[in-house]
C-alpha positions in Angstrom: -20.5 26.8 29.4 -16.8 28.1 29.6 -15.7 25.3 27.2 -18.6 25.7 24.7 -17.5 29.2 24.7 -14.2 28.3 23.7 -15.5 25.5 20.9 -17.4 28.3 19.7 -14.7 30.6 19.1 -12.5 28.1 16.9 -15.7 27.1 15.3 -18.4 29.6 15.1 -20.9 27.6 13.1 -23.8 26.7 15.7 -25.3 24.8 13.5 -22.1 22.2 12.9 -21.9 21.8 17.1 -25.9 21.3 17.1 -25.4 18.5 14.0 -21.9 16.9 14.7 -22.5 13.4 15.2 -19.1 11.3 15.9 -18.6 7.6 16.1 -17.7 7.3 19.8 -19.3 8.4 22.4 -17.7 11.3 24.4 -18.2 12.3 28.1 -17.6 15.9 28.1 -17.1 18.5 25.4 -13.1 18.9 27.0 -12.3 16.2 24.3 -12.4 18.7 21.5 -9.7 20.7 23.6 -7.4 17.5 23.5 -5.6 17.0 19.9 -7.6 14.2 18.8 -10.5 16.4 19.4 -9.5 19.5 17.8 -8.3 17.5 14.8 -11.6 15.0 15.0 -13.6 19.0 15.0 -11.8 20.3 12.3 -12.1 17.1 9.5 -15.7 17.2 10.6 -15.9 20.8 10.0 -14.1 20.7 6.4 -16.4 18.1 5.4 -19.7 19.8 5.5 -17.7 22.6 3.8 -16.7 20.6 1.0 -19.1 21.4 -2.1 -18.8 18.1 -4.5 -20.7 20.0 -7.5 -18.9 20.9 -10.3 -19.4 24.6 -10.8 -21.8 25.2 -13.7 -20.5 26.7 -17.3 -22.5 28.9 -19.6 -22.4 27.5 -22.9 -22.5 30.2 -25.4 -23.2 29.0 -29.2 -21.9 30.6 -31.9 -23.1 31.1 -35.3 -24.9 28.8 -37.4 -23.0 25.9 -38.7 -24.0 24.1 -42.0 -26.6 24.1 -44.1 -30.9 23.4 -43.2 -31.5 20.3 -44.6 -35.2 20.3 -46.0 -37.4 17.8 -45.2 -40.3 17.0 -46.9 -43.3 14.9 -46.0 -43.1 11.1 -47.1 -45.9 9.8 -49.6 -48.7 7.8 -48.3 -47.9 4.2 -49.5 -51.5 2.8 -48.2 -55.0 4.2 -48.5 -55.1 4.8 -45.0 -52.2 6.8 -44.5 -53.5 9.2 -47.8 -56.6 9.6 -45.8 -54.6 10.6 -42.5 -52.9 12.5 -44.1 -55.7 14.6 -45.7 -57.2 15.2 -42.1 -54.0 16.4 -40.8 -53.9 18.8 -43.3 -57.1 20.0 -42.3 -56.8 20.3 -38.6 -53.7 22.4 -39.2 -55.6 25.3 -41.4 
């Protein structure tokens, strides 16, 4: 408990002791009081500190640029389009 106590007072996150997962075993918590320990801790710990998203910019527009361009409808070139295109008409009044 004494040397948790210690770990806990370099690193204060519980959460990062309760989640550390290493790639050799270890036999007793006095290896993060050794050098290769403390520096083994600390990497760890900078890495779930690390935040890989860019930090998000407002975009602000500015005024209007160029002109509308109007659009109008294209002619029906077959009878059925001119009759589609009647019904549309109506649906929208």
């Amino acid at each position: 408990m004494k040397l948790l106590k210690e770990l806990l007072l370099i690193i204060p996150d519980h959460n990062f002791w309760y989640n550390l997962e290493l790639s050799t075993k270890i036999s007793s918590l006095a290896f993060f009081k050794t050098k290769e320990g403390k520096l083994v801790a600390n990497l760890a710990y900078k890495k779930t500190k690390i935040d890989l998203n860019p930090p998000k910019e407002k975009v602000i527009l500015g005024d209007k640029i160029g002109e509308d361009k109007k659009i109008t409808p294209k002619k029906p070139k077959t009878l059925k389009e001119f009759l589609n295109a009647k019904t549309e008409k109506r649906k929208d009044e």
